[in-house]
C-alpha positions as CSV (number, residue, x, y, z in Angstrom):
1,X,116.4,-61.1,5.7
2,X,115.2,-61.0,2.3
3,X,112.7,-64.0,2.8
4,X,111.4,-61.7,5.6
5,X,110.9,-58.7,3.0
6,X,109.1,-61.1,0.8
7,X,106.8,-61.8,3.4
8,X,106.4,-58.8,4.3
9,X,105.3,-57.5,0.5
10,X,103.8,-60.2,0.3
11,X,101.0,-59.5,2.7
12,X,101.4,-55.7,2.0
13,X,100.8,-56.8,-1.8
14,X,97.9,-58.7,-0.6
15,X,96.4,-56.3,2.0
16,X,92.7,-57.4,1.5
17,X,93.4,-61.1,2.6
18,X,96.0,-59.7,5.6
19,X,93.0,-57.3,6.4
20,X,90.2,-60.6,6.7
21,X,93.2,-62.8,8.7
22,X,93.3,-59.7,11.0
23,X,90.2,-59.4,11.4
24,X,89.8,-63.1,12.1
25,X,91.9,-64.0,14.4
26,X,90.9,-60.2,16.5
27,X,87.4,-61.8,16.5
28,X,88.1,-65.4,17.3
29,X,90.1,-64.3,20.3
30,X,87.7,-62.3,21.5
31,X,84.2,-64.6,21.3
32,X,87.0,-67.5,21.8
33,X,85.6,-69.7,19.3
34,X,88.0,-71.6,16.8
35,X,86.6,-70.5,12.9
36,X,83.7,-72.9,11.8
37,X,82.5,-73.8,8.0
38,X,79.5,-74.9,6.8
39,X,79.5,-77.1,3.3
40,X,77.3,-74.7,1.9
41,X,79.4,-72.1,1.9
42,X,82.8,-73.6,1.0
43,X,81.4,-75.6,-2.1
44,X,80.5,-72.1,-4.0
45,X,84.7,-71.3,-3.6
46,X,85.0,-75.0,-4.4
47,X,83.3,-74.2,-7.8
48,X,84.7,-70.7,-8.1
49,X,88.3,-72.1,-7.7
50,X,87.3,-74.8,-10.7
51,X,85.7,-71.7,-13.0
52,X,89.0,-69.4,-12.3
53,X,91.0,-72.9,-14.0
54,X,88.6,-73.1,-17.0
55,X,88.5,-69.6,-17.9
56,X,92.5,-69.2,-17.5
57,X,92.7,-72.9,-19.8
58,X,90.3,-70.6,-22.4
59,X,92.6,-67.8,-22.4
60,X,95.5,-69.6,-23.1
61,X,94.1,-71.1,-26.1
62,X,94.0,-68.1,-27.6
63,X,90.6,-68.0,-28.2
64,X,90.0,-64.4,-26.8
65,X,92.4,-62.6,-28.1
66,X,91.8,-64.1,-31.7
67,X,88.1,-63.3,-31.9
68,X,88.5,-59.7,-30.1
69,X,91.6,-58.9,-32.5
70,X,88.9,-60.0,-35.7
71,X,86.8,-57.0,-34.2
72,X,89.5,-54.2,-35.3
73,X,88.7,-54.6,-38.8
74,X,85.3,-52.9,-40.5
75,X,83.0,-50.7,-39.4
76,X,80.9,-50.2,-35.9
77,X,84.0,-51.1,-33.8
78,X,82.9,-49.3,-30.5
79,X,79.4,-51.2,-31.1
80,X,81.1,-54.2,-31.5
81,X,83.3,-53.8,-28.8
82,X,80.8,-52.8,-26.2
83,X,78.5,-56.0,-27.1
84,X,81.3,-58.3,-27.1
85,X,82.9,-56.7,-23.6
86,X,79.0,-57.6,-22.5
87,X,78.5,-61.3,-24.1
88,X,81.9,-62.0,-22.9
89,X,81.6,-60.5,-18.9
90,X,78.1,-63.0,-18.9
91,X,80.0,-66.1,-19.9
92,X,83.8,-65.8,-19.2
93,X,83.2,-63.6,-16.0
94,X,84.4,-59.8,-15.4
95,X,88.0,-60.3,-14.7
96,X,89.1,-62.4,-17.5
97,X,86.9,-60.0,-20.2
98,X,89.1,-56.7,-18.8
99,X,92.6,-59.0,-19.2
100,X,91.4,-60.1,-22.8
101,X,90.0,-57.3,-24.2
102,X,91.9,-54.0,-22.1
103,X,95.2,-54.5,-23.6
104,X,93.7,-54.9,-27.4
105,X,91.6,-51.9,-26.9
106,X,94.9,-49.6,-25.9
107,X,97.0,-51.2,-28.7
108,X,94.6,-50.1,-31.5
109,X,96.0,-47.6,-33.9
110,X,92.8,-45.1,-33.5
111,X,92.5,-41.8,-31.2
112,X,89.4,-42.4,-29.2
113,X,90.7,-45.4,-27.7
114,X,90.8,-44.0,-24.0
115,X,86.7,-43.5,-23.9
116,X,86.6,-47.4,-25.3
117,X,88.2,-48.4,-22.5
118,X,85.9,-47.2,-20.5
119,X,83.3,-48.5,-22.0
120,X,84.3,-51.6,-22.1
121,X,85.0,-51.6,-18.6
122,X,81.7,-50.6,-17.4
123,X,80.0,-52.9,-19.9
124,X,81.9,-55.7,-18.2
125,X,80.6,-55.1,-14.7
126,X,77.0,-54.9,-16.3
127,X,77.3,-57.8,-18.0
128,X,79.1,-59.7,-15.1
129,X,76.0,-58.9,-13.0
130,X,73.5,-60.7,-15.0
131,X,74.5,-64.1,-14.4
132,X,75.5,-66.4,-11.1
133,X,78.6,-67.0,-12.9
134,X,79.4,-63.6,-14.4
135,X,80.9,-62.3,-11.1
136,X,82.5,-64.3,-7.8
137,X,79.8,-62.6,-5.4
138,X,77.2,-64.0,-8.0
139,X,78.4,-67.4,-7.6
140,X,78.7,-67.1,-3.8
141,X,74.7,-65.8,-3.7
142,X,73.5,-68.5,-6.4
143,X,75.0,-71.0,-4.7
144,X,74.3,-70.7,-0.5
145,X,71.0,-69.3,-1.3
146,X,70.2,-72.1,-3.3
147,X,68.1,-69.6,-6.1
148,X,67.1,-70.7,-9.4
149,X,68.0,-68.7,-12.8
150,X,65.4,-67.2,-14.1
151,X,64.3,-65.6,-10.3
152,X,68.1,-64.6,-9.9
153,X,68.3,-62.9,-13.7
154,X,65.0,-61.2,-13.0
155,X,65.6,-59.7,-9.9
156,X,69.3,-58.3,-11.7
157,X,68.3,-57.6,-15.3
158,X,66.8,-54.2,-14.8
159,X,70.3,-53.0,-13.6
160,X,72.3,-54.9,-16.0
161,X,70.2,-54.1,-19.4
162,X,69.9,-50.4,-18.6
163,X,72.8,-49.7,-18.4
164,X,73.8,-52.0,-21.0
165,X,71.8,-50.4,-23.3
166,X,73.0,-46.8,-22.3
167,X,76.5,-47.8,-23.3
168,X,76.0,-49.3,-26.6
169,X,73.8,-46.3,-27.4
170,X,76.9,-44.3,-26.5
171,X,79.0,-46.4,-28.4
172,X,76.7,-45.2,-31.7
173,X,78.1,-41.4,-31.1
174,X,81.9,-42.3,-30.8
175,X,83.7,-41.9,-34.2
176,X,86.7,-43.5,-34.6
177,X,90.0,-42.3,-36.7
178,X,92.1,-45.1,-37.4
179,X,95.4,-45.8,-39.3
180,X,95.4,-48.0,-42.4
181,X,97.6,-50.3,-40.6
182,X,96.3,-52.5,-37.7
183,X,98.1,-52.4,-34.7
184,X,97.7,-56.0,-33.0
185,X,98.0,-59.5,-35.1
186,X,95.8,-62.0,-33.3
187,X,97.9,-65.2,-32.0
188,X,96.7,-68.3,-33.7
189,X,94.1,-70.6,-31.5
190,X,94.8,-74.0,-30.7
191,X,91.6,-75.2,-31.5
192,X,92.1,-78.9,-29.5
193,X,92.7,-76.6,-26.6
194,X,90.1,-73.9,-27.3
195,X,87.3,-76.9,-27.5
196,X,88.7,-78.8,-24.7
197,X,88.4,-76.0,-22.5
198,X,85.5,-74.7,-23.7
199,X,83.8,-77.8,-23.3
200,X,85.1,-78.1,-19.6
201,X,84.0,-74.5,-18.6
202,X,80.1,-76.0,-19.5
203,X,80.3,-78.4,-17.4
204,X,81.8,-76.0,-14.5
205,X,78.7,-73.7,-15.4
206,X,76.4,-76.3,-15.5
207,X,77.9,-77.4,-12.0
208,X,77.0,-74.0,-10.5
209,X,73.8,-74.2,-12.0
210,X,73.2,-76.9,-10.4
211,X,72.2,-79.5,-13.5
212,X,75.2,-80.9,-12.9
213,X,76.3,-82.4,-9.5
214,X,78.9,-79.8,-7.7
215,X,81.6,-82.0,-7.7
216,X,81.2,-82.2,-11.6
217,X,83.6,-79.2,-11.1
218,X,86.5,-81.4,-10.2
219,X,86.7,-82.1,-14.1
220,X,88.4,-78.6,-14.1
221,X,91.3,-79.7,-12.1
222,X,91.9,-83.1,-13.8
223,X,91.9,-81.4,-17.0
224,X,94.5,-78.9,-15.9
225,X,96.4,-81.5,-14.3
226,X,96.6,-83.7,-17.4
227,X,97.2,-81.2,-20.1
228,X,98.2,-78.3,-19.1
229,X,99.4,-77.2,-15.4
230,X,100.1,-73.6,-16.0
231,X,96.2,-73.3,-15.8
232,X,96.4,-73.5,-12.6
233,X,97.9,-70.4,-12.0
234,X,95.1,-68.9,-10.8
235,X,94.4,-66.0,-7.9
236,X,95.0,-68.2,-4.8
237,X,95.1,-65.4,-2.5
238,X,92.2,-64.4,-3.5
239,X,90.5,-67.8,-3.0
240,X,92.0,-68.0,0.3
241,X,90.5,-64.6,1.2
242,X,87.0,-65.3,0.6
243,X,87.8,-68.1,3.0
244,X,88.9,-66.6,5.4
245,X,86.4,-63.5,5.5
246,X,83.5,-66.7,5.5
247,X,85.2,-67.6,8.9
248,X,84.9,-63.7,10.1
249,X,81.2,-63.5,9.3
250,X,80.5,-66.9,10.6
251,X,82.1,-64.9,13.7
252,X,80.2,-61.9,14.0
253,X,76.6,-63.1,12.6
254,X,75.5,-62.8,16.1
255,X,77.0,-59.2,16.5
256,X,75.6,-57.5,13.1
257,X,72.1,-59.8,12.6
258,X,70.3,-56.9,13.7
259,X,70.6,-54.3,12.3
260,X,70.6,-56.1,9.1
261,X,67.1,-57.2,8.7
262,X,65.6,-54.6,6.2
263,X,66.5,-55.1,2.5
264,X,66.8,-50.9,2.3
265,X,69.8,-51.5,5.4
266,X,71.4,-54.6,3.9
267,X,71.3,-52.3,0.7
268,X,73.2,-49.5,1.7
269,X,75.1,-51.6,3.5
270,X,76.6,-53.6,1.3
271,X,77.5,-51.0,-1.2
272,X,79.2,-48.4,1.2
273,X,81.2,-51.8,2.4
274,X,82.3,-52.6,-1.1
275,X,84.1,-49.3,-1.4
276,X,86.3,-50.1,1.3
277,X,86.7,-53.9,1.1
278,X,85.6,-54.7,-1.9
279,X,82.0,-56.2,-3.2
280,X,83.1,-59.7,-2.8
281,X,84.4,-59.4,1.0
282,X,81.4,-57.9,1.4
283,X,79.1,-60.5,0.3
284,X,81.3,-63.0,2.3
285,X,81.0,-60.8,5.2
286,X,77.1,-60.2,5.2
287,X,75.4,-63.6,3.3
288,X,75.1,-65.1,6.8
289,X,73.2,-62.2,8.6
290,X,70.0,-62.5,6.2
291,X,68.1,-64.1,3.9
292,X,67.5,-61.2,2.0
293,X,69.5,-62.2,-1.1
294,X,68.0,-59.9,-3.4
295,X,69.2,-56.6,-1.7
296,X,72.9,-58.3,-1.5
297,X,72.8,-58.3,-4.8
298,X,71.8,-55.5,-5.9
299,X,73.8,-53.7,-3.2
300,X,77.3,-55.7,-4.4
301,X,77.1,-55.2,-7.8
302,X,76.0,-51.7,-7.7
303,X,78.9,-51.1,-5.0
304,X,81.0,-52.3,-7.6
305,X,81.5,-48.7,-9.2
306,X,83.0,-46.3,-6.9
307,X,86.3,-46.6,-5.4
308,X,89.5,-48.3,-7.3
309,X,88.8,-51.3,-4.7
310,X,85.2,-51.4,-4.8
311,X,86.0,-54.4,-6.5
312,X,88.8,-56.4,-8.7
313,X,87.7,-55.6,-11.9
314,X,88.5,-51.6,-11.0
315,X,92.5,-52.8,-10.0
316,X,92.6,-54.5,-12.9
317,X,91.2,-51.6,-15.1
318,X,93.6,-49.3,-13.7
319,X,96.0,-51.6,-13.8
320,X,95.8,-52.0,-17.2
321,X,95.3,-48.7,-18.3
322,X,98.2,-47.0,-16.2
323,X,100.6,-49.6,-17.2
324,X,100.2,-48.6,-21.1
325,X,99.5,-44.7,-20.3
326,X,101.6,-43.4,-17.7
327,X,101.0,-39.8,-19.4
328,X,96.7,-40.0,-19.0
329,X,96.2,-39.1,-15.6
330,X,93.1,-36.5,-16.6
331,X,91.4,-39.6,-17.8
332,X,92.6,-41.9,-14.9
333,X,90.6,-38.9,-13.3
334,X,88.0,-38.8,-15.4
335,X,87.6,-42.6,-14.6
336,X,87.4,-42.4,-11.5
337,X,84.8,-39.9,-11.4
338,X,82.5,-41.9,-13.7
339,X,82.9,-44.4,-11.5
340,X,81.5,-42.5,-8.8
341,X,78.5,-41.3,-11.0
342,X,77.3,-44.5,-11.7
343,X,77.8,-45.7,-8.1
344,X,75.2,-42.9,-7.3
345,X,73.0,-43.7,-10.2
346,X,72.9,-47.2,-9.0
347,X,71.8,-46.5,-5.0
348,X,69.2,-44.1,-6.8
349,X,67.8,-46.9,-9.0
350,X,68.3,-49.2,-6.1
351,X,66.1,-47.1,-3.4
352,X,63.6,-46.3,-6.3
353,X,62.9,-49.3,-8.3
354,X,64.7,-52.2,-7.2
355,X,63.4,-52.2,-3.0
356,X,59.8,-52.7,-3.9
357,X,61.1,-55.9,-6.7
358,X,62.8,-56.9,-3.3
359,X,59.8,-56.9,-1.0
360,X,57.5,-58.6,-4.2
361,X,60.0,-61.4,-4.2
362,X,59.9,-61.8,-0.8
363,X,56.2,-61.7,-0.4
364,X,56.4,-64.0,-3.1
């Protein structure tokens, strides 16, 4: 009986994957058709499995928490933290910046702490977006499309440095009031480890960039397997999710193909979807429907903000935040609201500025 509870929280726990097994098995029984799987798509989770390992083999050098700690002393600290929240989200990818740098921004001894949190929140999903690597549903979209770098990073920039730039230039009118005494002591980096690690999370990047031959991401998993297993502790659910919505949308590209083939549909689309399944199901569910790559990824990353499961990086930032402020729930509201605001900003920069970039690069 208890095994069966487990179970059962389990998949209650994990309602996003129960949600794309449901939905799988309801549509293979009715076009009676066994899930199918192309290469293409299951090498991008291939490599995003072998990132998720290098990142967590970074974290547990200590490497993060060492150089965000360093940031607590002198001046400019909501600057500071606000550009390193951004050149951390590009490399090291959304989730593992809000893990790293959350818990150090709520342990500081100064009183404006709550509004860095949220800017360093939404200056990790602008950062994120920049970069095939910086997000899983950027990986996903680099990868089966088969892009190139400097067409992908154009086509995203304008969202990412905008708003980039907005935040730091909030940052600038923040004071902080601190206490003599610093609040967190940074744990000391194992610098073997950190390099190692570091130098193995290059080669995974380089892999998705394709300089590197995919399977160069297997290095990840010998490396973890050699030196230190606990790295693989990694978000398997989560991996098998995205493979089991890529069996669902392989299942209904005949049903939705459609109505998806303007970029302004596959647009809206995909961000309305996000805030109910989040922005990586979403790209999962609609990459085989169209070619138009450019409006999926706009539409994910901007669908992103909104609801606390638009996507992972809002669980963990509320998360995080509740678990070390049970007492803020105005600016648990306040969060969410923002949230909301800049979902609305972003389909309003979308339908204005970013369809006609889509239809240029499509033309060209």
């Amino acid at each position: 009986m208890q095994h069966l509870r487990e179970f059962i929280a389990f998949f209650a726990e994990e309602w996003l994957m129960s949600l794309a097994l449901t939905g799988l098995i309801g549509v293979s029984l009715y076009t009676q058709n066994f899930p199918h799987y192309q290469s293409s798509q299951l090498i991008p989770i291939f490599l995003l499995w072998a990132l998720f390992v290098a990142v967590k083999g970074v974290e547990h050098s200590g490497l993060l928490t060492f150089i965000a700690a360093k940031l607590e002393k002198g001046t400019l600290l909501a600057p500071k933290l606000v550009t390193l929240s951004f050149l951390f989200s590009i490399v090291l990818s959304i989730d593992v910046t809000l893990v790293a740098m959350l818990p150090l921004v709520l342990s500081m001894q100064i009183k404006e702490k709550n509004y860095l949190v949220l800017l360093v929140a939404f200056t990790a999903h602008v950062g994120a977006a920049l970069t095939p690597f910086g997000t899983p549903q950027n990986l996903f979209i680099f990868s089966f499309y088969h892009l190139e770098i400097l067409p992908f990073i154009r086509v995203i920039a304008p969202f990412s440095f905008a708003l980039f730039a907005l935040f730091l230039l909030v940052a600038f009118f923040i004071p902080v009031t601190r206490h003599d005494n610093l609040s967190y002591t940074p744990k000391s980096v194992r610098k073997e480890e950190s390099i190692l690690y570091l130098l193995v999370l290059s080669l995974v990047i380089m892999a998705v960039l394709r300089i590197c031959p995919w399977y160069t991401g297997a290095i990840a998993i010998v490396t973890a397997l050699l030196f230190d297993r606990k790295t693989l502790r990694v978000d398997y659910p989560l991996l098998l999710t995205f493979v089991l919505f890529l069996g669902l949308a392989n299942e209904l590209k005949n049903i939705l193909a459609h109505y998806l083939q303007h970029p302004v549909h596959l647009f809206l689309l995909s961000s309305f979807l996000s805030q109910f399944i989040s922005n990586v199901p979403t790209t999962l569910l609609l990459h085989q429907f169209t070619p138009e790559w450019e409006a999926l990824l706009w539409g994910t990353n901007v669908g992103g903000f909104g609801t606390p499961v638009a996507a992972l990086a809002n669980l963990i930032t509320y998360r995080i935040y509740a678990s070390c402020n049970d007492k803020e729930k105005n600016t648990l509201f306040l969060t969410q609201m923002i949230f909301w605001g800049f979902l609305v900003y972003g389909v309003a920069v979308g339908l204005y500025f970013a369809i006609p970039l889509f239809s240029e690069v499509s033309q060209g």
